[in-house]
C-alpha positions in Angstrom: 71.0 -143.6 -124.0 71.0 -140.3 -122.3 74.2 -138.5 -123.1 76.0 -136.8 -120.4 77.7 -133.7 -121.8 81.5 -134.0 -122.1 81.6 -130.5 -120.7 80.5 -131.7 -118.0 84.5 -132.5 -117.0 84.8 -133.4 -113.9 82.9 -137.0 -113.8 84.4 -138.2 -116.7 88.1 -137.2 -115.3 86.9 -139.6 -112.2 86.0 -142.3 -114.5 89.3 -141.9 -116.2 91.2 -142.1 -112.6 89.3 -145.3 -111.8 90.4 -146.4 -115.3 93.8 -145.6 -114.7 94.1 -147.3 -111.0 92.5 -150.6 -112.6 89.3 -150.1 -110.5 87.1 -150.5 -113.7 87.4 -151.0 -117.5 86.5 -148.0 -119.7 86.2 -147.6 -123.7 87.0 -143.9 -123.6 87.3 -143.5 -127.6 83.7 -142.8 -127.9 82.0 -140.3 -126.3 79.2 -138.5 -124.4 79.0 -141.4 -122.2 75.5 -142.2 -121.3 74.2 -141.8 -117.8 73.5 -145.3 -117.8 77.3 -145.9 -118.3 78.0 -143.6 -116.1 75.9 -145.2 -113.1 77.0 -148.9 -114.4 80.5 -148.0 -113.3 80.2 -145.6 -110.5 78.5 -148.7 -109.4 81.4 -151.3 -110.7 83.9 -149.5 -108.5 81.3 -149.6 -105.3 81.3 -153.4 -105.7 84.8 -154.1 -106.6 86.7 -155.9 -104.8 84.5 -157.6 -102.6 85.1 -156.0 -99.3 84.6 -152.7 -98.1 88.4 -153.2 -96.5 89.7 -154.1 -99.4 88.0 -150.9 -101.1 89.5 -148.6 -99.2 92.9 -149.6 -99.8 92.0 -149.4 -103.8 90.8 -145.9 -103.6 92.3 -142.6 -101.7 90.2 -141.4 -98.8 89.3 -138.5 -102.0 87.7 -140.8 -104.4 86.0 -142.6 -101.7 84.1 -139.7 -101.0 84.3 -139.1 -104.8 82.6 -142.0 -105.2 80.2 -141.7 -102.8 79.1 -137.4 -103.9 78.7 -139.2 -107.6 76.7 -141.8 -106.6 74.2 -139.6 -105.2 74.0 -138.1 -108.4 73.6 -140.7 -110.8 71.6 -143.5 -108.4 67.9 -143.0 -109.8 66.1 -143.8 -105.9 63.8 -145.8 -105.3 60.5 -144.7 -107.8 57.3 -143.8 -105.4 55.2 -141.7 -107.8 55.8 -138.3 -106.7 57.1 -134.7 -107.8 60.5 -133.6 -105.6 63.2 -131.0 -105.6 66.2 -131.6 -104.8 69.2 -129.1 -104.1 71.9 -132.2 -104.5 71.7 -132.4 -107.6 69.5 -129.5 -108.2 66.8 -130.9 -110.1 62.8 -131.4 -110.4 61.9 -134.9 -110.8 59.3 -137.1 -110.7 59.5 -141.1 -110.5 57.4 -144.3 -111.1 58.0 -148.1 -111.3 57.7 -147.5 -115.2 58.1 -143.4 -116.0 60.5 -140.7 -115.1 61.4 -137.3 -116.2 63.9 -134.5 -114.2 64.4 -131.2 -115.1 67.2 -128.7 -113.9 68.4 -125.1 -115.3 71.5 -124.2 -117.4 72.9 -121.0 -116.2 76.1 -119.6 -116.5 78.4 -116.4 -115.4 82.0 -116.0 -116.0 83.8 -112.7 -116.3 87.7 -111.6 -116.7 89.5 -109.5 -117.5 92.7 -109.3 -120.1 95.5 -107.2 -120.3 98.8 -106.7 -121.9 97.2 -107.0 -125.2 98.7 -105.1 -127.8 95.7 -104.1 -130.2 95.8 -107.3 -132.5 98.9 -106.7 -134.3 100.2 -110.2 -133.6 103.9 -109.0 -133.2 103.4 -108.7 -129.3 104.6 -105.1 -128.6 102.4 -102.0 -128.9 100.7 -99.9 -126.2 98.8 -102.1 -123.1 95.3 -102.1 -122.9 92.6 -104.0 -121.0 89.2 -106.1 -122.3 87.0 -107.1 -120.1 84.9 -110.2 -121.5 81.9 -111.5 -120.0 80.3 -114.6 -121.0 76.8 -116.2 -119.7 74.7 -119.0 -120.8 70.7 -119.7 -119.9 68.5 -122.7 -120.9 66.9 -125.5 -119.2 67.5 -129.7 -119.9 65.0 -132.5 -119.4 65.7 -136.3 -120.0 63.5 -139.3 -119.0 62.3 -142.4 -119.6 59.3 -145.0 -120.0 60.4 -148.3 -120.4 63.1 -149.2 -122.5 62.7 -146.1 -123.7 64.2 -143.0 -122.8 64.5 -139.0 -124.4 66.2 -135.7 -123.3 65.8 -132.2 -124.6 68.1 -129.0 -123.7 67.9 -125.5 -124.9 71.1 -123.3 -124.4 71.5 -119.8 -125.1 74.8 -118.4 -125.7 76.4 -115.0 -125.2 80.4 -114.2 -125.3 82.0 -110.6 -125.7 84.0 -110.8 -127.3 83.0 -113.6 -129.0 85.4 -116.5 -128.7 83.6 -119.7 -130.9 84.2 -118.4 -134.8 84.3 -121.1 -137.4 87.9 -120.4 -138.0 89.5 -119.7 -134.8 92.0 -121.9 -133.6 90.4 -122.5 -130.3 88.3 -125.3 -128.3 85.4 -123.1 -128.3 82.3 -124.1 -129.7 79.6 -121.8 -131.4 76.7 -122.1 -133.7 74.7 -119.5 -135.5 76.6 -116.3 -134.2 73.8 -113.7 -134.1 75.5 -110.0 -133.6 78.8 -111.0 -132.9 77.6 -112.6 -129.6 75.0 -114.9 -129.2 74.4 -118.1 -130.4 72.1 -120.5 -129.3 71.7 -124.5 -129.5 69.4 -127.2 -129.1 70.0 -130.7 -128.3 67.8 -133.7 -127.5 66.7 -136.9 -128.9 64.8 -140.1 -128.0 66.7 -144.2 -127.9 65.6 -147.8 -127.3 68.0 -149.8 -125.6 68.1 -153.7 -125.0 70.6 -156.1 -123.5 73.1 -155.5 -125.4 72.6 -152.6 -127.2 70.5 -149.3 -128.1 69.3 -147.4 -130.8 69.0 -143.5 -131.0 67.8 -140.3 -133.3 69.6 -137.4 -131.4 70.7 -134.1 -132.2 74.0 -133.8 -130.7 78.0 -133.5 -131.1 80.0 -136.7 -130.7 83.5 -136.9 -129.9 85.4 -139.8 -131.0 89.5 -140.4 -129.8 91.5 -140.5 -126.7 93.2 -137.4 -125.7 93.1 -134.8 -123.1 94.4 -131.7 -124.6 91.5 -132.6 -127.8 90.8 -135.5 -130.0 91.2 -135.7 -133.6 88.8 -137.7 -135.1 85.6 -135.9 -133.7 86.4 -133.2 -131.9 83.3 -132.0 -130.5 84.0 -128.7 -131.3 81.3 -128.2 -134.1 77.7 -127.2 -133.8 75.5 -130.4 -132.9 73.7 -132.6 -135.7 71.3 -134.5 -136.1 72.0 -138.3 -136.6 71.0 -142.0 -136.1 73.1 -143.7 -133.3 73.4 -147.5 -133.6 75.6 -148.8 -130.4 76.0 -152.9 -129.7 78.1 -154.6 -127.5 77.1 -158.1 -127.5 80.4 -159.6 -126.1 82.5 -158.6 -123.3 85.2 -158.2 -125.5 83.3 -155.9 -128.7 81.3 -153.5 -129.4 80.2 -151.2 -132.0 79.2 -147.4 -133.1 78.0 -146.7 -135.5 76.1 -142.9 -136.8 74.5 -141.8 -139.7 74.6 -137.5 -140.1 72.6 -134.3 -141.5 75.3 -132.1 -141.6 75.2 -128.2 -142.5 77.4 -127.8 -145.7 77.0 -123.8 -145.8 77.2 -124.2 -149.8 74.1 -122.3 -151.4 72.4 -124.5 -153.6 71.5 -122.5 -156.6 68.8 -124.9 -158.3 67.0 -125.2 -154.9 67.0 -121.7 -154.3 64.4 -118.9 -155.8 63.2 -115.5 -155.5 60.3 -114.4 -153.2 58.0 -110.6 -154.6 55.3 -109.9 -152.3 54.2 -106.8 -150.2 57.5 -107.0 -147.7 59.8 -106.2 -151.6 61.5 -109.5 -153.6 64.1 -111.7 -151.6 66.0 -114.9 -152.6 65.3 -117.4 -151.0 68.6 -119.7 -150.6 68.9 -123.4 -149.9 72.3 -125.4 -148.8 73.1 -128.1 -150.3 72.6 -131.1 -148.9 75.4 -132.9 -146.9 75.8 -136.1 -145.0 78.4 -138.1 -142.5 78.4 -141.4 -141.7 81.2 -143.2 -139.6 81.4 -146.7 -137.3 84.1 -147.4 -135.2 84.7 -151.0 -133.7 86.3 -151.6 -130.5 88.1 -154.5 -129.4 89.6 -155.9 -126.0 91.8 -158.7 -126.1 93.0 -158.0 -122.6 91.2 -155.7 -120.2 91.7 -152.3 -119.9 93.5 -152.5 -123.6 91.4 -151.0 -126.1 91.7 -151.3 -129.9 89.7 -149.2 -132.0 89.4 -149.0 -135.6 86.7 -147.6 -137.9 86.2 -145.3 -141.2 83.7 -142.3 -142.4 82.4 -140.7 -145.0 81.2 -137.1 -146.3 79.0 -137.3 -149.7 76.5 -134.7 -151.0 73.5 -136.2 -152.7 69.9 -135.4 -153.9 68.9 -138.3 -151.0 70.2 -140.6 -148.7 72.0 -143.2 -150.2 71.0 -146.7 -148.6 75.3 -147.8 -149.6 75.9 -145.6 -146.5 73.1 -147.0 -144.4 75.2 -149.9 -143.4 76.9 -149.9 -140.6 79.4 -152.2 -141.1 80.9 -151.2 -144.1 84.7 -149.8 -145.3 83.1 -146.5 -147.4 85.9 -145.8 -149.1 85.4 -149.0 -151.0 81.6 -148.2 -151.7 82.9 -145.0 -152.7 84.5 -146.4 -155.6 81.6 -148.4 -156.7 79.0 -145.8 -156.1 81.3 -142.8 -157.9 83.2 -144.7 -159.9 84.9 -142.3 -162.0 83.7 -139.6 -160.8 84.4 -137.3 -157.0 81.5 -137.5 -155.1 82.4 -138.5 -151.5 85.1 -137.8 -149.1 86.3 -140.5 -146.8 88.7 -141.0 -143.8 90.0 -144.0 -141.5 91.3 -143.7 -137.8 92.9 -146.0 -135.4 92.9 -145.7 -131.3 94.8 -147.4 -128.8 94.1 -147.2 -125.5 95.7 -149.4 -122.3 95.8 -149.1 -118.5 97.3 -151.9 -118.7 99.8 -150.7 -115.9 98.5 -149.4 -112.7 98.4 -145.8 -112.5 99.0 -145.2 -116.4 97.3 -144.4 -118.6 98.9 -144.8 -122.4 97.2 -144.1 -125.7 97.3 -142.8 -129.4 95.6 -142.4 -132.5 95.5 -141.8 -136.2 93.3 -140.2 -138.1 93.9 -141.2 -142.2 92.3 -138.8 -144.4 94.1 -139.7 -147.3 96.3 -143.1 -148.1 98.3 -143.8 -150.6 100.5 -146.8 -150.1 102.9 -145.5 -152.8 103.9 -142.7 -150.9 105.5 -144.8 -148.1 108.1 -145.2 -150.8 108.9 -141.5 -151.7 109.6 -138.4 -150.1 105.4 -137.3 -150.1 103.5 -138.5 -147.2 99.9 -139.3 -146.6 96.9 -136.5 -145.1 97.6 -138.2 -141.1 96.8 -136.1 -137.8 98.1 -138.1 -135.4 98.3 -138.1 -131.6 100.2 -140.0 -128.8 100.5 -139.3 -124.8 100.4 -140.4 -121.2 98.6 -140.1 -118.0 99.9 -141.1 -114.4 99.4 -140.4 -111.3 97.9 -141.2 -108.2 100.9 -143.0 -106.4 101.2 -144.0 -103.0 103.8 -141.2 -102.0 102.0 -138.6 -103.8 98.1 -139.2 -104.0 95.8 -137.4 -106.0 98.3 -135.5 -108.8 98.7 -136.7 -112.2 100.9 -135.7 -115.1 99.4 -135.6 -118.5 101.6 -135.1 -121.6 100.5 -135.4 -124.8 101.5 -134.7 -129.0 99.4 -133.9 -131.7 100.8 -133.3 -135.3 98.5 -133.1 -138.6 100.1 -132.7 -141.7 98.7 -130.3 -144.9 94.9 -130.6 -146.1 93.9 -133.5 -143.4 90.4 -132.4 -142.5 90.4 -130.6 -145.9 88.7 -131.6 -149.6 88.6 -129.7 -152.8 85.1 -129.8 -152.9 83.7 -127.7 -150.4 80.3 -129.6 -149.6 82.1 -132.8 -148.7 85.0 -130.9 -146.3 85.1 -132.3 -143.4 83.4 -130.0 -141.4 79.8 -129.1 -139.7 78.4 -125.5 -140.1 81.8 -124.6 -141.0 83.6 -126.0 -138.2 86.2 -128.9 -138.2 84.9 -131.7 -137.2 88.0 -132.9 -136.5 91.2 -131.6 -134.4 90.7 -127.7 -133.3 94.0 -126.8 -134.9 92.8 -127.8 -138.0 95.7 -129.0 -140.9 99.3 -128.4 -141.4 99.7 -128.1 -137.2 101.9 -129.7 -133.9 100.8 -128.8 -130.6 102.8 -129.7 -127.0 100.2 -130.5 -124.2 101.4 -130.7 -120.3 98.7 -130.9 -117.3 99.6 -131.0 -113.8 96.1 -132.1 -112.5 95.7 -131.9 -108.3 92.4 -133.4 -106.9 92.6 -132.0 -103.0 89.1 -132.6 -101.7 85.7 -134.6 -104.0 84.9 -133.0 -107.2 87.8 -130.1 -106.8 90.7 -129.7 -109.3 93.6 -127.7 -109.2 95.4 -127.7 -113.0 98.8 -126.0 -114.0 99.3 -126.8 -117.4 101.1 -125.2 -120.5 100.4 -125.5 -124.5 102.7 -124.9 -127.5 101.0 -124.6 -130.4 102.3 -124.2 -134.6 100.1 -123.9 -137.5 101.9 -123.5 -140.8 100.2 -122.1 -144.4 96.5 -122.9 -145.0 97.4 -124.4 -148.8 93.6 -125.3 -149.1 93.0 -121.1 -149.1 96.4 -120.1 -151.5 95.6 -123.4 -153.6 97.8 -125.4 -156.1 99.4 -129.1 -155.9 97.4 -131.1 -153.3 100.3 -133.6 -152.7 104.2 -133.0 -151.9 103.2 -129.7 -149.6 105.9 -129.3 -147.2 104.9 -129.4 -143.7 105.5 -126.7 -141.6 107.3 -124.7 -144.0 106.9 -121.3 -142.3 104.8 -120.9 -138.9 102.2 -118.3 -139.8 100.6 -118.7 -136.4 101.9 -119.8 -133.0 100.2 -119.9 -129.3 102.6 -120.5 -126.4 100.2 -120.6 -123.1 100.5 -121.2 -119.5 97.5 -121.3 -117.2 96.1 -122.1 -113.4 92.7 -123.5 -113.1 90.4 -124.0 -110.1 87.1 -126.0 -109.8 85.2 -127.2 -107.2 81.8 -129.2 -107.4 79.7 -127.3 -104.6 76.7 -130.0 -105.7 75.7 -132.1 -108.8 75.4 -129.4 -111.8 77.0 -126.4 -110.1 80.6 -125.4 -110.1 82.8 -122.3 -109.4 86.0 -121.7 -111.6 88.5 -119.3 -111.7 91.6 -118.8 -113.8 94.8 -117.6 -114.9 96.3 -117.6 -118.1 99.9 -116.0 -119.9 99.7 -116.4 -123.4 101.9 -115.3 -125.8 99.9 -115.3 -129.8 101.7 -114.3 -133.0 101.1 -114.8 -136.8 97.6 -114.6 -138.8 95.6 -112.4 -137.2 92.3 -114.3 -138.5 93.0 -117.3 -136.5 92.2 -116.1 -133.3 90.4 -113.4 -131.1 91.6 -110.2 -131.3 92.0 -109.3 -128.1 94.0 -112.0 -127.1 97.3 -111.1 -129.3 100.6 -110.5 -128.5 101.7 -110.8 -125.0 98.7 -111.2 -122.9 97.4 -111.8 -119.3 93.4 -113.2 -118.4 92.1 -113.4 -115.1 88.4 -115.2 -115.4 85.8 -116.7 -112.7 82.5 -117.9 -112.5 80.1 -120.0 -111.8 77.9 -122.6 -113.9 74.3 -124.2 -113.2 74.5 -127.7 -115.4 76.4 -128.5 -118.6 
C-alpha cells in the first residue's frame, strides 16, 4: 500500500479510459490508488485479450503507447542489488530479491499572469489591473519495501502569491498551515502490511472517496492530510472493504488542557485543541463487472480517548451513536451511496449521495434532508473520433450538509471541508472536453458554473426548513484551455487559459480573481 497521489492526474485518467473501453475493471470510489493497483492493471490491459492482434484493435495506437510509457514506470525490474538513476522516471533506486527503496525530487514552477480584475469588488466593473502570481513547490518522496511490508515518506513545501488554498475559499486548492500569507508545508508517509487479500496501514495522508471528475463529495481531498489507520480487504472477486480510523485537527482551543508558561522569554499560554476523530468504511459490491455499488457511513466525535465503539470497522455509527450518547450530542455522523458502471462500452455513468442528515419524516413535508448529491457521464473514445471524451457532470448540496452545531465535530480537517469544495447550500455545472493527441498529453476545454447561496451555519437560527438557494451570494462562471504533456514519469509541462467571471461574497474567493478576469499560467512540475 503505497499511495499514488491523485494529483498525479494523468495515470489515473488512463486507468479510467481503459475502464471506460471495458479493457479492465476499476473501483474508482476510493482513492489514492496504490502503486500496486496501479501496476496490477497496467498489467491486466497488457494481457487482455489473449493476443497481441486482438490488443491492438482494443486500444488506439495512443494508449498502446500509453500503455507501454506507463509500464515502464510502474514495472519494478528485475532486483540485482544495486544503486541506479534513472532519467525515465527520474528516480534513485536501489533493488534486492527482498528490499527496495527509490527516491526522486518534488519541484515545481508555475507562473501567470491575471488581468481584467477589477480590485475585489465582486461587481465586475472598476479600473483593469494586472497580478502576476507565482507558485513553486520543493521536497523530496521515498517509498519502499521489505517483504510484505512496505513505507513511503514525502516532504512538500508550498509557496503561492497570492495565496490560493484558504480554509474558506471556494476552490480545489489545498493548503495547510499558511505561514505569511504564502507558504505552507506538508508531510505525508506511512508504513502497511499487505497479504492475499488484503492490507493494513498507519499513514498520514488525504483520502478521497466518490466518483466524479469536476470533485467528489464525500472526501474531497481538499483538506490538509491526517493521520489514520487504513484497513482494506477484498477477499472475493465480487467485495471489498475500506475501512479508516482519523486524528483530525478540530482548531477548537481546549481551555482545561491549556495553561500559562512565565519564564525568562515573559509568560505565554500555552493552548491545546481539542481532540477530534473520523472514522468511515465504505463497502463495495459488484454484481456484474464493471458495475460498482458502494455504500458506507462515518462519523465525527470529540472525546477524552479513543472510543473502542468506533474501532469497528463494520459498523452503522449512527446507531452506536445513539447508544454511546444517548441523550446527549456528542458525535456527528453521515451516510453516502456510489454508483458506478461501464457497463456500456465507451461510457462511463455514475452518481452519489452523500446523507448528512435523514429524517424519514421529511420525505412527507415540504423540508428536505442535509444531501449533496452528484450525477454525470463520461464518453468518448469512438471509432470515428478516437481519443476525445465528453464529461458532464451536476453537483447540488443543500443548506448545513458538511455542517454541525458543534464546531469540534463539523465535518471538516484543520478547517477545511472534508467534503465537496463548494461546501453547503451550492449547484455547480461541470463540462470537459478532454483530447489525448500523443501518450501522456491532454488537451482540455471545459467550462464551470458555479452558485453558492447564504452560509445559515454563520447568520444562525432554525437548522431545518432553510430554503435552498434563496439568494445567490456568490457565483463563478469559468471557461478554461489546459495543456499537459508527460515529457517522462514525474515531470510535466502545463500551460493554461482561463475567463472567469466571480461575483458575490468577497470572502469566498481570492481577491484578485474578481469580477471579470483573464489568467494565463505555465509551468513545469518534478513529481506529485
Amino acid at each position: 500500500m503505497i499511495p499514488e497521489p491523485t494529483g498525479d492526474e494523468a495515470v489515473y485518467l488512463f486507468l479510467d479510459e481503459l475502464a471506460a473501453d471495458g479493457v479492465i475493471s476499476l473501483n474508482g470510489a476510493v482513492k489514492p490508488y496504490s502503486r500496486q493497483i496501479i501496476r496490477q492493471k497496467l498489467g491486466e490491459a497488457a494481457a487482455r485479450p489473449d493476443s497481441l492482434a486482438a490488443l491492438q484493435n482494443r486500444l488506439t495506437p495512443r494508449q498502446q503507447k500509453e500503455l507501454d510509457f506507463w509500464l515502464n514506470i510502474y514495472s519494478p525490474g528485475e532486483p540485482d542489488g544495486k544503486f541506479k538513476l534513472l532519467l525515465s522516471p527520474a528516480t534513485a533506486y536501489y533493488r534486492d530479491s527482498l528490499f527496495s527503496v527509490t527516491v526522486s525530487p518534488i519541484l515545481g514552477l508555475t507562473g501567470g499572469i491575471t488581468s481584467g480584475s477589477d480590485g475585489g469588488s465582486g461587481s465586475g466593473t472598476g479600473s483593469t489591473s494586472r497580478q502576476r502570481t507565482i507558485a513553486w513547490k520543493n521536497g523530496a518522496k521515498a517509498y519502499g519495501n521489505y517483504g510484505r511490508w512496505a513505507f513511503f515518506a514525502a516532504l512538500q513545501d508550498n509557496h503561492q502569491d497570492p495565496l490560493m488554498g484558504h480554509a474558506e475559499y471556494l476552490t480545489r486548492e489545498r493548503g495547510g498551515h499558511i505561514k505569511n500569507e504564502t507558504d505552507f508545508s506538508e508531510m505525508t508517509g506511512g508504513v502497511s502490511y499487505m497479504w492475499k487479500w488484503g492490507d493494513i496501514a498507519f499513514l498520514k495522508d488525504s483520502p478521497v472517496w466518490g466518483s466524479g471528475y469536476g470533485g467528489t463529495n464525500i472526501l474531497s481531498g481538499r483538506a490538509p492530510s491526517f493521520m489514520h489507520i487504513r484497513l482494506h480487504l477484498k477477499p472475493v472477486k465480487w467485495g471489498e472493504m475500506t475501512w479508516i480510523h482519523g486524528w483530525l485537527t478540530s482548531m477548537v482551543i481546549d481551555s482545561t488542557r491549556s495553561y500559562w508558561v512565565t519564564n525568562a522569554y515573559g509568560t505565554e499560554y500555552r493552548e491545546h485543541y481539542r481532540r477530534k476523530y473520523i472514522a468511515a468504511n465504505i463497502f463495495t459490491f459488484t454484481p456484474v463487472e464493471r458495475l460498482h455499488i458502494s455504500a458506507g457511513n462515518s462519523v465525527i466525535w470529540s472525546d477524552p480517548r479513543i472510543t473502542p465503539y468506533y474501532l469497528m470497522p463494520v459498523f452503522f455509527y449512527k446507531s452506536v451513536d445513539h447508544s454511546v450518547n444517548s441523550g446527549i450530542n456528542n458525535s456527528n455522523s453521515q451516510m453516502f451511496l456510489d454508483i458506478s458502471s461501464n457497463n456500456i462500452k465507451h461510457l462511463h455513468l455514475y452518481g452519489t449521495l452523500f446523507i448528512d442528515e435523514l429524517s424519514t419524516a421529511r420525505f412527507t413535508n415540504s423540508d428536505y434532508n442535509f444531501f449533496s448529491w452528484k450525477g454525470g457521464f463520461r464518453t468518448g473514445n469512438f471509432s470515428f473520433m478516437p481519443d476525445i471524451w465528453l464529461t458532464a457532470e451536476c453537483t447540488f448540496t443543500y443548506p448545513l450538509t458538511f455542517q454541525h452545531n458543534v464546531p469540534v465535530t463539523t465535518f471538516e480537517n484543520q478547517g477545511y471541508n472534508l467534503g465537496h469544495w463548494l461546501r453547503d447550500n451550492s449547484r455547480s455545472w461541470y463540462f470537459a472536453l478532454d483530447w489525448r493527441p500523443v501518450r501522456a498529453a491532454g488537451v482540455r476545454l471545459w467550462h464551470e458554473r458555479s452558485e453558492r447561496g447564504p452560509d445559515y451555519q454563520s447568520i444562525g437560527g432554525p437548522r431545518v426548513g432553510l430554503p435552498y438557494l434563496e439568494s445567490i451570494e456568490w457565483r463563478n462562471v469559468t471557461t478554461g484551455l489546459d495543456v499537459s504533456y508527460m515529457i517522462t514519469g514525474g515531470v510535466q509541462v502545463r500551460a493554461s487559459l482561463i475567463r472567469s467571471n466571480i461575483t458575490g461574497e468577497e470572502d469566498w474567493y481570492p481577491t484578485h480573481l474578481y469580477g471579470r478576469t483573464t489568467t494565463i499560467s505555465g509551468g513545469v512540475v518534478w513529481g506529485f
